[in-house]
VEXDREN-2710 file (C-alpha; in Angstrom, 1 decimal):
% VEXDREN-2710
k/r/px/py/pz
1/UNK/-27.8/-45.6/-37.6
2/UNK/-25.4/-43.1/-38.9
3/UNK/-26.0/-41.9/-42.2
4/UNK/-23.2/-40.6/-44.6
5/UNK/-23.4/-38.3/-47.2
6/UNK/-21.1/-38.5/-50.3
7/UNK/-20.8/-38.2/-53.6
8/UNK/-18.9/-41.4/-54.7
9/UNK/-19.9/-44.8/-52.2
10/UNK/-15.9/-45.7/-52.8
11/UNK/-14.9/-49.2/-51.7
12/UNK/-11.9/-47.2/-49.6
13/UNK/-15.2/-45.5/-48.1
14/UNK/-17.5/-48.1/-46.9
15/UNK/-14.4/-50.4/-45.3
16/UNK/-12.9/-47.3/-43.0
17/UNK/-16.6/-46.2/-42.1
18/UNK/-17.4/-50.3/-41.2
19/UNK/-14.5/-50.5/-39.2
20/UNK/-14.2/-46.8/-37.5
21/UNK/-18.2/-46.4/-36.7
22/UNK/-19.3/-50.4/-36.9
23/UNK/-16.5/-52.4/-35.4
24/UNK/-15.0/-49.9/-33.1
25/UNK/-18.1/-48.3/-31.5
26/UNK/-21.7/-50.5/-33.0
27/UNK/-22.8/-47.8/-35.1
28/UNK/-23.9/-49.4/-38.0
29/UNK/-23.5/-46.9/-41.2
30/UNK/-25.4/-46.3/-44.5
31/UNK/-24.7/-44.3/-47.1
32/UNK/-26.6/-41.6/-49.3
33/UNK/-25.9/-39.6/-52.4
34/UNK/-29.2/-38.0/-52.0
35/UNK/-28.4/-34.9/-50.6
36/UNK/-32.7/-34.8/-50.4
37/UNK/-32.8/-37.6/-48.1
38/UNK/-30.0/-36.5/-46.1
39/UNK/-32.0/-33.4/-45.2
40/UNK/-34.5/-35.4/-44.4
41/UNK/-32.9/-37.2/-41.6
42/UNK/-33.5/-36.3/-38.3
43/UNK/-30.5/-38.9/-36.9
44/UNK/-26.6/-39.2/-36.8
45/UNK/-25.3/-37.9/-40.2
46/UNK/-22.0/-37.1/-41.6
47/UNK/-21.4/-35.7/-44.9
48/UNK/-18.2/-36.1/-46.4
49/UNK/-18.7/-33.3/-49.2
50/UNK/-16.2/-30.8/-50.7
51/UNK/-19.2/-28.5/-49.5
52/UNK/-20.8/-28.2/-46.7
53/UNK/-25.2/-28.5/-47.5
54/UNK/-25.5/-26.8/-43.4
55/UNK/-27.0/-29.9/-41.6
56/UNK/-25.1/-32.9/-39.6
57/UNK/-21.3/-33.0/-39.5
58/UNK/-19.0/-31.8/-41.8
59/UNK/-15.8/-33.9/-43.2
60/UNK/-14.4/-32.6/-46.1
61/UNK/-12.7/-35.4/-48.1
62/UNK/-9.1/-35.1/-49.1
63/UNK/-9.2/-37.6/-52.2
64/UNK/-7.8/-40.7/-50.9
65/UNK/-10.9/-42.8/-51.0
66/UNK/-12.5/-41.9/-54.0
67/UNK/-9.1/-42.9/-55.5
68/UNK/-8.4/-46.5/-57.5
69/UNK/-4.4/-47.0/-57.1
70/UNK/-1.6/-46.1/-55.1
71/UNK/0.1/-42.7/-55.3
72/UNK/2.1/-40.5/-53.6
73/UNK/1.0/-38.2/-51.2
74/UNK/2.0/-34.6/-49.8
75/UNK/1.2/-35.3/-46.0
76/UNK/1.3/-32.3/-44.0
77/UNK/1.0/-32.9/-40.0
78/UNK/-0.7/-30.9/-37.8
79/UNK/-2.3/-30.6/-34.2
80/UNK/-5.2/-30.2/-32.4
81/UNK/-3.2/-29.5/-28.9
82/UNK/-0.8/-32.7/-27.9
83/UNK/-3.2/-34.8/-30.8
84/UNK/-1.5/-34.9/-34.1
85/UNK/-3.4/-35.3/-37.6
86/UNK/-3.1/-34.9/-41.1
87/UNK/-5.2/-34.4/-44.8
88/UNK/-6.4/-30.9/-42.5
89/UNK/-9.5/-29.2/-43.8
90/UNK/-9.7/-25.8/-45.6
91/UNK/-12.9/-25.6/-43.7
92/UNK/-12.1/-26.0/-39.8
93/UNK/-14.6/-23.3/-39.0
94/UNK/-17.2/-25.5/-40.3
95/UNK/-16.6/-28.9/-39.4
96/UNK/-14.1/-31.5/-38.3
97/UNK/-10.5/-30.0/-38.5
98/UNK/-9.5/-32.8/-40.6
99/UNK/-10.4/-36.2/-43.0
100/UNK/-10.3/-38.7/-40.2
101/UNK/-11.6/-41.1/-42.7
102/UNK/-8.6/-40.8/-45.0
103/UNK/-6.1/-40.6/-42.4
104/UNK/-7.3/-43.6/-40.6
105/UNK/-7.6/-45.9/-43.4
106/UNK/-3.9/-44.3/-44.7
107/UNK/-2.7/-45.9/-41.4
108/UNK/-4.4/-49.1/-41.6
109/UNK/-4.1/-50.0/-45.0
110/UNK/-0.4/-49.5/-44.9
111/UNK/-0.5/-47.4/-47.3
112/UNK/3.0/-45.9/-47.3
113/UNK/4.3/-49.4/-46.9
114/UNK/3.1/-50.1/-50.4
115/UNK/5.2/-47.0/-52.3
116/UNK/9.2/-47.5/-53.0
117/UNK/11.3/-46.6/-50.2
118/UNK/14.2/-47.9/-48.1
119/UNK/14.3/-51.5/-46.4
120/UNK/16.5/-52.6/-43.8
121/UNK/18.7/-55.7/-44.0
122/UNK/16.2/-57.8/-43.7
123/UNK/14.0/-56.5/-46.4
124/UNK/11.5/-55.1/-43.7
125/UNK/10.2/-51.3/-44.1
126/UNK/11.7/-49.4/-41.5
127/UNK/9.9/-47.6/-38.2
128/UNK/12.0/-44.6/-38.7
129/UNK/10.5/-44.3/-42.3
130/UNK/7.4/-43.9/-41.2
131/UNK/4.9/-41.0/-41.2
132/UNK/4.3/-41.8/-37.5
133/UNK/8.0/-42.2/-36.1
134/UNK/8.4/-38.9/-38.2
135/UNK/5.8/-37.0/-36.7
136/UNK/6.8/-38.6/-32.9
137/UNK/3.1/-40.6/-32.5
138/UNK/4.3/-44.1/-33.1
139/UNK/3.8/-45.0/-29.9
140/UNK/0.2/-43.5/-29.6
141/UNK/-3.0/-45.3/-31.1
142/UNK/-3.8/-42.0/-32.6
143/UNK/-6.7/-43.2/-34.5
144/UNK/-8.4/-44.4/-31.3
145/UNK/-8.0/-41.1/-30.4
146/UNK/-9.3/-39.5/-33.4
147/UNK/-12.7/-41.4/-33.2
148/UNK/-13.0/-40.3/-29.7
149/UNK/-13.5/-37.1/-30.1
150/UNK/-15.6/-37.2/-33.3
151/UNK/-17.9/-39.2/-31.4
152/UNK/-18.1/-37.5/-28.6
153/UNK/-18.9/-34.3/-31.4
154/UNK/-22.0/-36.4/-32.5
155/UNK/-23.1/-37.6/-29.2
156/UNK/-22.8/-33.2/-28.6
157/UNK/-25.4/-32.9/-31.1
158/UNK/-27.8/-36.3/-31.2
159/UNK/-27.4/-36.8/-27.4
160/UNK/-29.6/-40.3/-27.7
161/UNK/-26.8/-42.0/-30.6
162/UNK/-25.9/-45.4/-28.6
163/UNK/-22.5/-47.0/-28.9
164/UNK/-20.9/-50.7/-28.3
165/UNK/-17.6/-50.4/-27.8
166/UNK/-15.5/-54.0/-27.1
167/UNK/-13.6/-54.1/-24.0
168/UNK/-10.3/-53.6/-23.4
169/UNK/-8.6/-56.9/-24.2
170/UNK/-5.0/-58.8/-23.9
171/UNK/-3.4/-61.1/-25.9
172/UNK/-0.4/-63.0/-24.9
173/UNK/1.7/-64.4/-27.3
174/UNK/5.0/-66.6/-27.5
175/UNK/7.6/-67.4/-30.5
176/UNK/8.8/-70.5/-30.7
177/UNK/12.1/-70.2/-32.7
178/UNK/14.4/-72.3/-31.2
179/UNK/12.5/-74.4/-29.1
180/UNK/15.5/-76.2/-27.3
181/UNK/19.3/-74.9/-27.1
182/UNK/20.8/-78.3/-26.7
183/UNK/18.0/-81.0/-26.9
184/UNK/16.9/-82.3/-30.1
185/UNK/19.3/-81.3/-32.6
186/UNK/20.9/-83.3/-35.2
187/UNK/24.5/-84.3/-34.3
188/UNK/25.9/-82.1/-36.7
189/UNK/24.9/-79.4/-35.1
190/UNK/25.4/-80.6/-32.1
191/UNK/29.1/-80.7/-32.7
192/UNK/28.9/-77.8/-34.6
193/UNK/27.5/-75.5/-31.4
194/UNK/30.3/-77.5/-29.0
195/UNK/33.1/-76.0/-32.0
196/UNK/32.0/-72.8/-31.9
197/UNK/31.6/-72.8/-27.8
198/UNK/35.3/-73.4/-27.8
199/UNK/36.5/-71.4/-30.4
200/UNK/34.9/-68.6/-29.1
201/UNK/36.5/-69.2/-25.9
202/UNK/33.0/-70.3/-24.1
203/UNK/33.9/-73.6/-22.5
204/UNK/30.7/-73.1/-19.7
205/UNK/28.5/-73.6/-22.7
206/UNK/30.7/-76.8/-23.7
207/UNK/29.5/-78.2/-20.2
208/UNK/25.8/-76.2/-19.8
209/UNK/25.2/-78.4/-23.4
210/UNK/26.7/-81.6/-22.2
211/UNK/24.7/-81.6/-18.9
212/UNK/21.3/-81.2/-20.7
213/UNK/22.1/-84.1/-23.1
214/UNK/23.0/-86.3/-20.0
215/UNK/19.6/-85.1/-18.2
216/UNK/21.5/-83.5/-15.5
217/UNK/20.1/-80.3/-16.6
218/UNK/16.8/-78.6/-17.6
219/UNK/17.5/-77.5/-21.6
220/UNK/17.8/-73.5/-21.1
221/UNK/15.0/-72.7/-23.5
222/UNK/12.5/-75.3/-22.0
223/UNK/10.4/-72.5/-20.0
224/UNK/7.0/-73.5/-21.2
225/UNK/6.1/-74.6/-18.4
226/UNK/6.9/-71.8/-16.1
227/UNK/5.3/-69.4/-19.1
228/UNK/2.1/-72.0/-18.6
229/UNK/2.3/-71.4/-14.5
230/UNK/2.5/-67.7/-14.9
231/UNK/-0.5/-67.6/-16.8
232/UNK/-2.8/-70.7/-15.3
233/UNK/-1.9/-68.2/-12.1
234/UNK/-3.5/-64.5/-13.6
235/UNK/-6.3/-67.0/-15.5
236/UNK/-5.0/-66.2/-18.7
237/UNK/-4.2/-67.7/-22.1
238/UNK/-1.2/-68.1/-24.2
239/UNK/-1.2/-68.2/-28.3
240/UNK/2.1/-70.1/-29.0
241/UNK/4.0/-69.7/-32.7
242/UNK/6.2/-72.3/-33.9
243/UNK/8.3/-72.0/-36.5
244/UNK/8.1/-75.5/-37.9
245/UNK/11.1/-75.4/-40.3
246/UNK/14.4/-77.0/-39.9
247/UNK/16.2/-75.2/-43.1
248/UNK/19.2/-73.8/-41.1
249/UNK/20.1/-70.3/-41.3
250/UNK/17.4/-68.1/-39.3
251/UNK/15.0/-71.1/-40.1
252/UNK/16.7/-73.3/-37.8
253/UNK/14.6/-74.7/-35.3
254/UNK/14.7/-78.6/-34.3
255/UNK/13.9/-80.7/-36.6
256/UNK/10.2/-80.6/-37.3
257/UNK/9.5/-83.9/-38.1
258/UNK/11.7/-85.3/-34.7
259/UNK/10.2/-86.6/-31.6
260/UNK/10.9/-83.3/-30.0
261/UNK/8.6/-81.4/-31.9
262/UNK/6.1/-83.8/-31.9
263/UNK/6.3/-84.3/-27.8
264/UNK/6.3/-80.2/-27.9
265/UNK/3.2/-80.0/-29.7
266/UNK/1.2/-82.5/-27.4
267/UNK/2.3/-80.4/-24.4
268/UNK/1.6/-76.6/-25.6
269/UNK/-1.8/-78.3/-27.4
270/UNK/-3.1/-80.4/-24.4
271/UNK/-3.0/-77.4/-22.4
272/UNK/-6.0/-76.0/-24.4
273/UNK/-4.0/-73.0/-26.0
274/UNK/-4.1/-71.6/-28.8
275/UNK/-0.9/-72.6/-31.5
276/UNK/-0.4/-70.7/-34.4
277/UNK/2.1/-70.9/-37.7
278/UNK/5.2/-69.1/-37.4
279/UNK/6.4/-69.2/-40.9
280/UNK/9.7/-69.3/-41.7
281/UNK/11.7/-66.3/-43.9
282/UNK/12.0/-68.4/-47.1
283/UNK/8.3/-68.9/-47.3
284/UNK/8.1/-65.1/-47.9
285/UNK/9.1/-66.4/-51.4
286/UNK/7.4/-70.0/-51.9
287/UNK/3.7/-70.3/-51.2
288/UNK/4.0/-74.3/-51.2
289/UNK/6.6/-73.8/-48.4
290/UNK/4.1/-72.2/-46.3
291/UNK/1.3/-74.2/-47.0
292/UNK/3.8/-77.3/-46.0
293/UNK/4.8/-76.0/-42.7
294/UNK/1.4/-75.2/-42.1
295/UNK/-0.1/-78.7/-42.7
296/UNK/3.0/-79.6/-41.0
297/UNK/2.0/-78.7/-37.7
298/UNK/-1.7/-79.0/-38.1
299/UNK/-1.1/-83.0/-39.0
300/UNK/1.0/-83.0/-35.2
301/UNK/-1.8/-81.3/-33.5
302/UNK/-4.7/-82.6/-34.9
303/UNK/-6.6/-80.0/-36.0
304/UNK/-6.8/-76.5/-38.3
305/UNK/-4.0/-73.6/-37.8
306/UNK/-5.3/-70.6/-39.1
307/UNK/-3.2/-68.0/-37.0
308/UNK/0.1/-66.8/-37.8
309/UNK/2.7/-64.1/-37.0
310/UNK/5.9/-63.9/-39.8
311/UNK/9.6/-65.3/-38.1
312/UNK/11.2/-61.0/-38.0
313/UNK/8.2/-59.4/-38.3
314/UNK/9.0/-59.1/-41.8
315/UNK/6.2/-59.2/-44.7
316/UNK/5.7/-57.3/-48.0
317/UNK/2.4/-55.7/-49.1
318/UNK/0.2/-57.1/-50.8
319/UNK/2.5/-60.4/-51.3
320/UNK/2.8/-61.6/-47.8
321/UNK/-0.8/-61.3/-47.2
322/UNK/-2.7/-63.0/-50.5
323/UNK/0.1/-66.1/-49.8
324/UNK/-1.7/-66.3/-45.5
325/UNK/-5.0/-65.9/-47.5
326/UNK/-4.2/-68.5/-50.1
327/UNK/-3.1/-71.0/-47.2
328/UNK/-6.1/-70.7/-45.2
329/UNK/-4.8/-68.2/-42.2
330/UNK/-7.6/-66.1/-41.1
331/UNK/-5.9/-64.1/-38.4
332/UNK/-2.3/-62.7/-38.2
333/UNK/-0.1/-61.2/-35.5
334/UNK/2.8/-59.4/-37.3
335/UNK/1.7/-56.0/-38.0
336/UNK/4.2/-54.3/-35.3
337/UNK/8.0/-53.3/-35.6
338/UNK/10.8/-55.1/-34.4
339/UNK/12.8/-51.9/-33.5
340/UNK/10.4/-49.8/-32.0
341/UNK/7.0/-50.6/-29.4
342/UNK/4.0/-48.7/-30.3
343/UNK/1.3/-48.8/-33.3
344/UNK/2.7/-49.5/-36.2
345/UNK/-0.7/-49.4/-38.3
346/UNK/-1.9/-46.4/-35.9
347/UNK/-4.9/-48.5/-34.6
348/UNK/-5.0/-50.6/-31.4
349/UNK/-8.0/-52.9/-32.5
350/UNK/-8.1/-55.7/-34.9
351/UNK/-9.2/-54.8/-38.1
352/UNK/-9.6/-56.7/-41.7
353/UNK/-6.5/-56.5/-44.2
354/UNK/-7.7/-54.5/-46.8
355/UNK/-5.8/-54.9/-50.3
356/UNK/-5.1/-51.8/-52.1
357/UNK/-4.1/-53.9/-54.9
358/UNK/-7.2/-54.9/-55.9
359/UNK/-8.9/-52.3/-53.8
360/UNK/-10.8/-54.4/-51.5
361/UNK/-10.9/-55.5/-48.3
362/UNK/-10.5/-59.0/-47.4
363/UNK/-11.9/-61.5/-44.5
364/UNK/-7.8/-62.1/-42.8
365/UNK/-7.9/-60.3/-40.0
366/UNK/-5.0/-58.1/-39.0
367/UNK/-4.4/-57.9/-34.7
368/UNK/-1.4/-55.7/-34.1
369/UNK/1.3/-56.8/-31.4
370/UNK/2.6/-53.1/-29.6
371/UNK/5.7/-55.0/-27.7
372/UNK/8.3/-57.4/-28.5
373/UNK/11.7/-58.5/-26.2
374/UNK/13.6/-58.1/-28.3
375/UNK/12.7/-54.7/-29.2
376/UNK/13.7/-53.1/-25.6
377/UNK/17.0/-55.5/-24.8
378/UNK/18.4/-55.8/-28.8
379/UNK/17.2/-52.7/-30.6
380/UNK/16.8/-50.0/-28.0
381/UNK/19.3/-51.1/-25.8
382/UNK/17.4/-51.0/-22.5
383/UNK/17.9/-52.6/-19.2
384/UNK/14.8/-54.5/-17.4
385/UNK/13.2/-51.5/-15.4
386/UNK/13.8/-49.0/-18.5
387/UNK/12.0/-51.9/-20.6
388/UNK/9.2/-52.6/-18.0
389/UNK/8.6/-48.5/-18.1
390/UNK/8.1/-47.9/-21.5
391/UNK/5.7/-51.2/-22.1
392/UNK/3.8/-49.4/-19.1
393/UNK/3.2/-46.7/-21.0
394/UNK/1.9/-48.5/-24.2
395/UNK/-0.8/-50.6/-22.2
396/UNK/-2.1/-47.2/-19.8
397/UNK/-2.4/-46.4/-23.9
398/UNK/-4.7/-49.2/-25.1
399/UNK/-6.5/-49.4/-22.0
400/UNK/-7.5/-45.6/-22.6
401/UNK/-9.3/-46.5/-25.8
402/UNK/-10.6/-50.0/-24.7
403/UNK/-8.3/-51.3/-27.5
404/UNK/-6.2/-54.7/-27.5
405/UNK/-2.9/-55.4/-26.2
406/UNK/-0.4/-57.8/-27.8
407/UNK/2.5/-58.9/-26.6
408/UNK/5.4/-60.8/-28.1
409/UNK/7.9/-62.7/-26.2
410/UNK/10.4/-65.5/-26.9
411/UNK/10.4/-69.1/-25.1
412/UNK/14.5/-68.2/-25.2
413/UNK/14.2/-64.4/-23.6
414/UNK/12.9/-66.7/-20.7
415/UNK/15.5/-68.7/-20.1
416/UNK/17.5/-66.6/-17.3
417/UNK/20.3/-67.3/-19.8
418/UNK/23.1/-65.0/-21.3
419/UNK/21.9/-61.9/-22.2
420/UNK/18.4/-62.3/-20.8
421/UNK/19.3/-62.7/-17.0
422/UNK/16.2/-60.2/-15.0
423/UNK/13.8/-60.6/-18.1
424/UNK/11.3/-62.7/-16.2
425/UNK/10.5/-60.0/-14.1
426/UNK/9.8/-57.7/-17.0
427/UNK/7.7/-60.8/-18.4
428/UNK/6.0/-61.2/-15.4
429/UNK/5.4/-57.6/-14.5
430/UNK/4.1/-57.3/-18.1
431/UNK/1.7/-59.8/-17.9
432/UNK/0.2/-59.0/-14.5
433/UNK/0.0/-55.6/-15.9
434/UNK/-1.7/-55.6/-18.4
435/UNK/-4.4/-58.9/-17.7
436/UNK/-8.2/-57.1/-17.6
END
C-alpha cells in the first residue's frame, strides 16, 4: 500500500491517486493527515505537502486539487530532457520536479476544455487550442510517461513495492454513418443524389447508383464483411457505432426504422460484436433524442447499448456527458480530435469521467481513440504511406506504456471509392500492426 500525506483529502485528490497508482499500476493508496503516522510508516509514502517533513517522497502541490471550481490557470511548461511537464516545483532539489498529480488530472479532467475559449465550426474545442498541441506533446501519452518514472523513483527507494499493470490492449472501432451510398434510401433522395450526380457533371455515379439498385453491383459502402474477414483473420474484435438517425443534414443515415437497418443490425450483431450508439449532432441539444435512438437500436438488437462515441467527435463539458450518464451509457469512445492523432486527454488508458461541475467523479468510463481516417486523408492532407507512418508512431507509443489503442475508421473510408482509393491497405496495415 502507498500511503499519502496531505493536508486536505480533496475529492480532485483521491480520484487522480485511484486512477494514477490503483488503476494504472495495482497500488492501492490511503491517505493520512497525520504527519505522526506517516513517520511511522516504514512502506511506500508520498507526501504532497507545501513542506517537505524529510521522510518518503516529496510532491509539492500546486493548488489545483484542494480547489472547488474552475479557474484559470498560469501554466508554465517545462522539461526534464525530451519529457515535457508543468505546475514545476520550487523544491526540485528535494523531491519530484513537478505536481504530477495536478497535471495529470488537469489533462484528464479536461480541464481547459471547461473555460471560455474558441470553437471551430462545428462547436468542438480545437486541437490547436490546446495546452498539449501548444507545447508539441499531443501526440505523446505524456502522463504514462510521467508515472513511469515516479514509479520507478519509489521502486529506487522501497525495492520490494509490487505493481499490476494491464496489458497493452487494442480496440477496433467502426462508424456507421452512412451505412449504404445507394441502397435503402428513400426515393427522394434517391433522386435527389441522381440530380446532384448530374449537375455536378458526375454521370459514373448516375450509373455506379443505378447498378446497385438493380443488384448488378455490390452498394460501395457495404464492406462489413470484408472489415469482419480482416478481423476473424488477426482473431480480433470489432465495436461497430451506428448512427441511428435519419434527420437529414449530417444525421442522415438510412432510415432507421427501414428493413435496411434492421437486416444491418442482425448481421454486425450475430457476429458476436460489440454495437454501440453513435448519436447524432442534434442530440447534443435534446436528451429524449438520445435516449430514443438509443432504445432505437437496442429494440433491433435485442439487448442493452451502453457504449457510445458522439457523430464529429464533438461534445461539451459537462453537458455531453451527464446526458450519456442520464441514458444509461457506461462507456464512451469520443475523447480524441478529429484534426489531429495523438492524446487528446494526455492518458492512453481508460479512466472514469470526472465532473468538475459538481466536483466528482463519476462511474462512465472515458477510453480515448488516438486515430481517426479522416484525420490523415481530410484534415492533414496525407497520402496512404504518410498516413500509415504517423499511426505507426502512435501505437510504438501506447505499446511503450502498456496503454490502449483505439482506432476509428469509417465503413465508407473502406469502400475503394472516390477519395479513399489505397485506404484498405492503411486499414489493414493498421490493424495487423497494432493486434497484441
Amino acid at each position: 500500500m502507498l500511503l499519502l500525506l496531505t493536508t486536505t483529502i480533496s475529492s480532485r485528490l483521491r480520484y487522480i491517486a485511484d486512477l494514477l497508482f490503483t488503476e494504472m499500476y495495482g497500488i492501492p493508496v490511503d491517505f493520512t493527515q497525520s504527519v505522526e503516522r506517516y513517520t511511522r510508516y516504514d512502506g511506500p509514502k508520498i507526501a504532497y505537502l507545501k513542506e517537505y517533513p524529510g521522510d518518503g517522497l516529496f510532491i509539492e502541490p500546486s493548488g489545483l486539487l484542494f480547489e472547488h471550481a474552475v479557474f484559470p490557470h498560469e501554466i508554465t511548461l517545462c522539461a526534464n530532457g525530451d519529457v515535457p511537464y508543468f505546475f514545476p516545483s520550487g523544491r526540485r532539489e528535494t523531491g519530484f520536479p513537478f505536481d504530477i498529480l495536478a497535471a495529470s488530472f488537469y489533462l484528464v479532467s479536461r480541464y481547459e476544455e471547461h473555460l471560455p475559449g474558441q470553437c471551430d465550426k462545428y462547436g468542438r474545442f480545437p486541437a490547436a487550442a490546446s495546452l498539449a498541441a501548444r507545447g508539441g506533446f499531443l501526440e505523446r501519452p505524456v502522463i504514462n510517461i510521467w508515472m513511469q518514472e515516479l514509479v520507478k523513483r519509489l521502486r529506487k527507494t522501497w525495492p520490494g513495492l509490487a505493481t499490476r499493470q494491464p496489458p497493452y490492449g487494442y480496440i477496433s472501432t467502426i462508424d456507421v454513418d452512412h451505412a449504404y451510398a445507394f441502397l435503402h434510401r428513400p426515393l427522394f433522395r434517391t433522386l435527389g443524389g441522381i440530380g446532384r450526380s448530374l449537375s455536378h457533371g458526375h454521370p459514373g455515379e448516375v450509373f455506379s447508383r443505378l447498378a446497385t439498385l438493380a443488384g448488378l453491383s455490390r452498394d460501395p459502402y457495404d464492406t462489413y464483411q470484408y472489415i469482419r474477414a480482416i478481423h476473424n483473420t488477426l482473431g480480433i474484435g470489432v465495436t461497430w457505432f451506428i448512427l441511428f438517425a435519419d434527420y437529414g443534414g449530417d444525421d442522415n443515415n438510412i432510415p432507421v426504422g427501414g428493413r435496411g437497418m434492421k437486416n444491418l443490425v442482425e448481421i454486425l450483431g450475430d457476429g458476436g460484436d460489440h454495437l454501440g450508439i453513435h448519436p447524432s449532432l442534434s442530440s447534443n441539444k435534446h436528451l429524449s433524442r438520445l435516449k430514443r435512438e438509443k432504445e432505437g437500436l437496442e429494440e433491433l438488437t435485442g439487448r442493452p447499448v451502453t457504449s457510445s462515441r458522439q457523430h464529429f467527435l464533438k461534445f461539451t463539458f459537462p453537458e455531453t456527458f451527464h446526458r450519456l450518464e442520464l441514458a444509461g451509457i457506461t462507456d464512451e469512445f469520443s475523447m480524441g480530435y478529429a484534426s489531429h492523432p495523438g492524446f487528446r486527454a494526455g492518458i492512453a488508458n481508460p479512466f472514469r469521467f470526472y465532473d468538475l461541475s459538481r466536483n466528482e467523479p463519476c462511474p462512465l468510463r472515458i477510453h480515448p481513440v488516438q486515430v481517426m481516417d479522416i484525420t490523415f486523408r481530410d484534415y492533414l492532407k496525407l497520402d496512404p504511406e504518410e498516413s500509415f507512418s504517423r499511426i505507426q508512431e502512435v501505437i510504438r507509443q501506447v505499446r511503450a506504456v502498456n496503454g490502449q489503442f483505439v482506432s476509428l475508421w469509417h465503413n465508407e473510408s473502406l469502400s475503394e471509392a472516390g477519395r479513399w482509393k489505397q485506404w484498405r491497405w492503411v486499414f489493414e496495415q493498421m490493424v495487423t500492426y497494432a493486434i497484441p
